[in-house]
VMD Tcl script that builds the backbone (N, CA, C; Angstrom):
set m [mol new atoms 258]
animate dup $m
set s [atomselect $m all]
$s set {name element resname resid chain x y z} {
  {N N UNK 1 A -146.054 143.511 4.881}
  {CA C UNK 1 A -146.121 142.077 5.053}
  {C C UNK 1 A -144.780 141.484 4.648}
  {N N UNK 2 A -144.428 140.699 5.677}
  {CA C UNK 2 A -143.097 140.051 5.207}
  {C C UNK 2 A -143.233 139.044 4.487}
  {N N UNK 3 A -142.025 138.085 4.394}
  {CA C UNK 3 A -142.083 136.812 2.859}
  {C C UNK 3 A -142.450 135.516 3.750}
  {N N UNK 4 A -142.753 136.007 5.144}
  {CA C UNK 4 A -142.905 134.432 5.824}
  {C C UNK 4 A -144.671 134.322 5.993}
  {N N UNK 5 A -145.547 135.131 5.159}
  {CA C UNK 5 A -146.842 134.816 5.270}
  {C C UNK 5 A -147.362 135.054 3.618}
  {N N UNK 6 A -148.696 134.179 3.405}
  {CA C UNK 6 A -148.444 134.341 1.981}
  {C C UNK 6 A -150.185 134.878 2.431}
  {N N UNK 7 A -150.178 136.044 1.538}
  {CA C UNK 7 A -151.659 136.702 1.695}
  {C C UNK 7 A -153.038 136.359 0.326}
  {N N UNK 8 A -153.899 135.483 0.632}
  {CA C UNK 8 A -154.866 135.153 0.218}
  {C C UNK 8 A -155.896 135.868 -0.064}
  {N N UNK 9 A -156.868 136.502 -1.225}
  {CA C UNK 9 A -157.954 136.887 -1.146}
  {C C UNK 9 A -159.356 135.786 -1.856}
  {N N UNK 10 A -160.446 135.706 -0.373}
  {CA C UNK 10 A -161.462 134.805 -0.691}
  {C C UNK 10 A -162.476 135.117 -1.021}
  {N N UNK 11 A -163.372 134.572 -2.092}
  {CA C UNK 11 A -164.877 135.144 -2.150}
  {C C UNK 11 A -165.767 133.987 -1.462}
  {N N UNK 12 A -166.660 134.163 -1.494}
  {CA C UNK 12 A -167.815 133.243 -0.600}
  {C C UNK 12 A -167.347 132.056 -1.353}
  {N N UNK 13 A -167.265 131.872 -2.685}
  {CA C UNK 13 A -167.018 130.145 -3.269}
  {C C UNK 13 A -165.817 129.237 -2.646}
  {N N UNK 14 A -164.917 130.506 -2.098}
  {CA C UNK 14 A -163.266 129.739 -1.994}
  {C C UNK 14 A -162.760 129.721 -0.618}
  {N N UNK 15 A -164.468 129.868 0.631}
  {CA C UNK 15 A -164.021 130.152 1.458}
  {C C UNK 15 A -165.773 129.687 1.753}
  {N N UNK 16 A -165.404 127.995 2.518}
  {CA C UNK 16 A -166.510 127.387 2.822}
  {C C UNK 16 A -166.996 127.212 4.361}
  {N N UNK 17 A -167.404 128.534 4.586}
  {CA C UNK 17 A -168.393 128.837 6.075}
  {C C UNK 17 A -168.888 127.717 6.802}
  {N N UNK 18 A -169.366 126.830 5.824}
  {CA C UNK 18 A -170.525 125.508 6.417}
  {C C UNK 18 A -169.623 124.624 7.064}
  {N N UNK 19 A -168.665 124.469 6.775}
  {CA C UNK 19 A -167.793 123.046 7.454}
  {C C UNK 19 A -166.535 124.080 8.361}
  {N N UNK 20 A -166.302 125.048 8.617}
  {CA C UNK 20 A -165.403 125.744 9.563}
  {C C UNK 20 A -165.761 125.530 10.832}
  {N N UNK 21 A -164.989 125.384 11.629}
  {CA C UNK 21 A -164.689 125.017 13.101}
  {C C UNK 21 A -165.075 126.276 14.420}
  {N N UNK 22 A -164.606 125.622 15.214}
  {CA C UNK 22 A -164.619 126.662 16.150}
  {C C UNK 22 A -162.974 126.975 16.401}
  {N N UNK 23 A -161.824 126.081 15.631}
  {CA C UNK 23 A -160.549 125.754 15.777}
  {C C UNK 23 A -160.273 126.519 14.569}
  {N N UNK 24 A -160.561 126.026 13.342}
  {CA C UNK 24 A -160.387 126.464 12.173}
  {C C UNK 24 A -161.499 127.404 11.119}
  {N N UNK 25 A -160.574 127.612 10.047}
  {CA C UNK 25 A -161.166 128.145 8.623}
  {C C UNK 25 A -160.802 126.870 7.701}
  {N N UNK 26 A -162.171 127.293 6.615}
  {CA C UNK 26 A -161.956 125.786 5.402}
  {C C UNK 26 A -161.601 126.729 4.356}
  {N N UNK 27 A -160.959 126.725 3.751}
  {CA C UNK 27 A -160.670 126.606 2.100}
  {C C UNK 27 A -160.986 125.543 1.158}
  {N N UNK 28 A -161.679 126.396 0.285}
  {CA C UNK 28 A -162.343 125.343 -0.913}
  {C C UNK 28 A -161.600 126.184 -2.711}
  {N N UNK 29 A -161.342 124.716 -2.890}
  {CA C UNK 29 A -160.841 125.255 -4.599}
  {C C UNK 29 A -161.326 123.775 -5.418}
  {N N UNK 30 A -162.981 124.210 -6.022}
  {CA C UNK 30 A -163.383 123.050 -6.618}
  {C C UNK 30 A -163.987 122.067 -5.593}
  {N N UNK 31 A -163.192 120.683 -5.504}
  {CA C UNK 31 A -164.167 119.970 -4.796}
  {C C UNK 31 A -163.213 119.329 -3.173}
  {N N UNK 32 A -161.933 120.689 -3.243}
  {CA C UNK 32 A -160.668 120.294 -2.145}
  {C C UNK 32 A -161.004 121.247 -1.397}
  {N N UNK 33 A -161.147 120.682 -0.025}
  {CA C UNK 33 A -161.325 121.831 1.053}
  {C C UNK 33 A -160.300 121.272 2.388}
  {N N UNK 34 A -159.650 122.242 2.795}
  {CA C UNK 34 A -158.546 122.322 3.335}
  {C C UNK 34 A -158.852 123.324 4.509}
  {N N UNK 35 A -158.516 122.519 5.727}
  {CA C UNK 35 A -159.232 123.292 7.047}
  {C C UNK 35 A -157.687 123.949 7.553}
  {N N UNK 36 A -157.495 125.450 7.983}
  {CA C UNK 36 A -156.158 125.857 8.206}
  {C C UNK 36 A -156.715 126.506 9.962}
  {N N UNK 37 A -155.641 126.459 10.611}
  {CA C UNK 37 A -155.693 126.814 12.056}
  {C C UNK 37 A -156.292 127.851 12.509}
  {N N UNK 38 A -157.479 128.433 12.826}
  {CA C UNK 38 A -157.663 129.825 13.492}
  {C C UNK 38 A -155.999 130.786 14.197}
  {N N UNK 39 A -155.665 129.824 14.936}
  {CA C UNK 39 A -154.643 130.092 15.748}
  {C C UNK 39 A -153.241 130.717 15.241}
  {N N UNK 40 A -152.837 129.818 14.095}
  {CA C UNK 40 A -151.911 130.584 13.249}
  {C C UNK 40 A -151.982 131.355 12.033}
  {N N UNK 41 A -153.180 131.438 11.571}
  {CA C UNK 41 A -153.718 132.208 10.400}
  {C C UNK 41 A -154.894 133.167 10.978}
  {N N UNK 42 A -154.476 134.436 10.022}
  {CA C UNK 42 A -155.282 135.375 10.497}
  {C C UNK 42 A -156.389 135.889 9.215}
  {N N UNK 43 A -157.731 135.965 9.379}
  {CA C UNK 43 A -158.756 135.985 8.578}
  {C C UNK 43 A -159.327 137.617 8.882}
  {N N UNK 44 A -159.662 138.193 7.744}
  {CA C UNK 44 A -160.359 139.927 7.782}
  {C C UNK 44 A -161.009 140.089 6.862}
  {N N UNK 45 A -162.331 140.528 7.427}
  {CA C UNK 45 A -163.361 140.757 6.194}
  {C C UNK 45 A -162.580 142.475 5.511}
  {N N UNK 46 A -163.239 142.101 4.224}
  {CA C UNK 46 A -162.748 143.542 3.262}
  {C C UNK 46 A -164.003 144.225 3.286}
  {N N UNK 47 A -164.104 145.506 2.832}
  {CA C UNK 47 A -165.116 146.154 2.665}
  {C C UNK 47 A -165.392 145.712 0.902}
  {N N UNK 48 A -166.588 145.127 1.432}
  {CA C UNK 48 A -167.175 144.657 -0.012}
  {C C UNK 48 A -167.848 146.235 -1.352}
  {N N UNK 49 A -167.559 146.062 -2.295}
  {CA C UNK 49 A -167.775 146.988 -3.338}
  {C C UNK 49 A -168.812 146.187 -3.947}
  {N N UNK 50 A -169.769 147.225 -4.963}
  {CA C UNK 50 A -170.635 146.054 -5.846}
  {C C UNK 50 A -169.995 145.221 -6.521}
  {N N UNK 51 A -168.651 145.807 -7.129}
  {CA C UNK 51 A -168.138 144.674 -8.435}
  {C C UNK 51 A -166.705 143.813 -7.877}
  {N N UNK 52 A -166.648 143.768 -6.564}
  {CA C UNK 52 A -165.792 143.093 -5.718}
  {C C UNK 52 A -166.124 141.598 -5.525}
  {N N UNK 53 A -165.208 140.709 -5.840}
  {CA C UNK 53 A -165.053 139.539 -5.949}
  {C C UNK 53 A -165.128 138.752 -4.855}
  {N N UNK 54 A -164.170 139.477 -3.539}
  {CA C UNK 54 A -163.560 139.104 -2.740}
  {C C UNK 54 A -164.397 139.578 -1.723}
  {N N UNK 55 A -164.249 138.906 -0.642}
  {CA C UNK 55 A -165.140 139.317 0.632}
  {C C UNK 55 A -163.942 139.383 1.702}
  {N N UNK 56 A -163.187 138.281 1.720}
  {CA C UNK 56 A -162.100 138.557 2.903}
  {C C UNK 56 A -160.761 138.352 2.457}
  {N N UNK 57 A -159.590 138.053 3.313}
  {CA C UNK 57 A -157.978 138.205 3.300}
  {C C UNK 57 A -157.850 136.957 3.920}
  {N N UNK 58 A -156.875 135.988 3.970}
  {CA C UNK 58 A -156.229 135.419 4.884}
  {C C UNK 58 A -154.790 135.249 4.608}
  {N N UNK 59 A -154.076 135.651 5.588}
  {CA C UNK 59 A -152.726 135.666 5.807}
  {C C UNK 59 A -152.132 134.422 6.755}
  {N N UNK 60 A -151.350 133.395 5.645}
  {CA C UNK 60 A -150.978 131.969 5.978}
  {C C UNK 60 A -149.620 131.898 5.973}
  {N N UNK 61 A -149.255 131.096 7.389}
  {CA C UNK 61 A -147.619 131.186 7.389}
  {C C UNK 61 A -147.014 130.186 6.587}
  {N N UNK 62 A -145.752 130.502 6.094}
  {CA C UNK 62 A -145.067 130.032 4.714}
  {C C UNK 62 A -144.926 128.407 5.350}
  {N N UNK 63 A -144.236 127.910 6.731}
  {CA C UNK 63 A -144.557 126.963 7.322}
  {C C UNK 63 A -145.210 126.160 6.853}
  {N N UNK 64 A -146.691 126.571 7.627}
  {CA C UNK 64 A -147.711 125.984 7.317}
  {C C UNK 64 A -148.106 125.321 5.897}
  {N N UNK 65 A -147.460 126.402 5.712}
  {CA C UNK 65 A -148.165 125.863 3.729}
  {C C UNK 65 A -147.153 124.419 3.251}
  {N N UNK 66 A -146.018 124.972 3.594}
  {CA C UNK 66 A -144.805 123.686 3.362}
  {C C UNK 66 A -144.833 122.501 3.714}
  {N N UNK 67 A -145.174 122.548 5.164}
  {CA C UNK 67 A -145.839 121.677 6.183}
  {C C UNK 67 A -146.889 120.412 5.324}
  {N N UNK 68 A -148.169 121.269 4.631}
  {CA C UNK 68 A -148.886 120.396 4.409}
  {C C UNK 68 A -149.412 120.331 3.016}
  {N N UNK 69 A -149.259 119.637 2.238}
  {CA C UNK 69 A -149.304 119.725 0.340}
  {C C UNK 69 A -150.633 119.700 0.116}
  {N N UNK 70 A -151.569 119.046 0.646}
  {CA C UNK 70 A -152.676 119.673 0.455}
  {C C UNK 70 A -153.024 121.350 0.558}
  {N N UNK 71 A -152.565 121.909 1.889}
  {CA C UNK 71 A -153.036 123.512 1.449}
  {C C UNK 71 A -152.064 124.351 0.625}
  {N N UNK 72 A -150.580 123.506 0.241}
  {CA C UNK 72 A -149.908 124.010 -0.660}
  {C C UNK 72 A -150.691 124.028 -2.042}
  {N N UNK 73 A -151.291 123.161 -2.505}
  {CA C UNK 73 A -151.891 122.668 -3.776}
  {C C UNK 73 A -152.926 124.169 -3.606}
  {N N UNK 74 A -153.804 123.797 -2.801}
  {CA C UNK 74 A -155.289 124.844 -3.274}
  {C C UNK 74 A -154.650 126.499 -2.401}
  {N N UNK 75 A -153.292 126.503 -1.805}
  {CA C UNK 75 A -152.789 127.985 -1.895}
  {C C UNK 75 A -152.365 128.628 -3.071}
  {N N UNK 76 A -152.150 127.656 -4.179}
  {CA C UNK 76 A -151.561 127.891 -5.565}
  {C C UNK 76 A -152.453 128.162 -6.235}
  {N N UNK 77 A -153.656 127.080 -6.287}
  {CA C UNK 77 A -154.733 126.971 -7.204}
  {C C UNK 77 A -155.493 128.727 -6.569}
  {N N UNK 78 A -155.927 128.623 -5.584}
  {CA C UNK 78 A -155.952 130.218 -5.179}
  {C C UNK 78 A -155.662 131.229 -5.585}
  {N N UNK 79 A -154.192 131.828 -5.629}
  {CA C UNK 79 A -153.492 132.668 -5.595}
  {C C UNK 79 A -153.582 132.732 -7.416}
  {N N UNK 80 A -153.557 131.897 -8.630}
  {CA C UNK 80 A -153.728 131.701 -9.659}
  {C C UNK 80 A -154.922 132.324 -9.958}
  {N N UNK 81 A -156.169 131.795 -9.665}
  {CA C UNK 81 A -157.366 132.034 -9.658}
  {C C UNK 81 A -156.977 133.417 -9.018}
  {N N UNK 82 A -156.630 134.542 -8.078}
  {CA C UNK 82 A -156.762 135.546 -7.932}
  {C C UNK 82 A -155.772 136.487 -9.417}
  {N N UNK 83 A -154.701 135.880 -9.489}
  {CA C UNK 83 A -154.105 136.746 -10.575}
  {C C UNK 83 A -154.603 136.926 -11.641}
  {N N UNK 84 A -155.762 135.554 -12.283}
  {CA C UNK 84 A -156.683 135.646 -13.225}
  {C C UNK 84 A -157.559 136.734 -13.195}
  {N N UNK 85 A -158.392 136.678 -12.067}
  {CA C UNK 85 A -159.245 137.936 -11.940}
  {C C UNK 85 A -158.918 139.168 -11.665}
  {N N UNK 86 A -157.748 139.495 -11.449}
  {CA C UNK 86 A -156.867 140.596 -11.250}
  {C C UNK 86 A -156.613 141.800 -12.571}
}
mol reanalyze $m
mol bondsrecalc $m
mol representation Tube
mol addrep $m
């Protein structure tokens, strides 16, 4: 993976199914949900383990994230929250 995509791991809480598109994926961190493009972001389920956190991946272009401070904010709050549980 190169430095122009920043790679995300989601569990069911941080990755809100109910409001996703037929266009997009939502990201949720708390009570901020942030809808990112099907089109330029790419989403993959993981093979779930019993003591696995995470259910899927999404890989978001650096762009994008710059682009818009809302999914900059909850790409941080994210990526934090993953190094915690790490």
């Amino acid at each position: 993976m190169t430095n122009e995509h920043i790679n995300i791991y989601l569990s069911p809480s941080s990755r809100c199914r109910s409001v996703e598109t037929e266009k997009s994926y939502a990201l949720k961190w708390r009570n901020l949900i942030v809808h990112i493009p099907k089109s330029q972001c790419e989403m993959n389920a993981l093979e779930v383990e019993i003591d696995s956190l995470y259910r899927w991946e999404v890989n978001i272009p650096n762009w994008l994230i710059n682009k818009n401070s809302e999914l900059k904010e909850i790409t941080q709050y994210l990526k934090d929250e993953n190094n915690e549980k790490s």
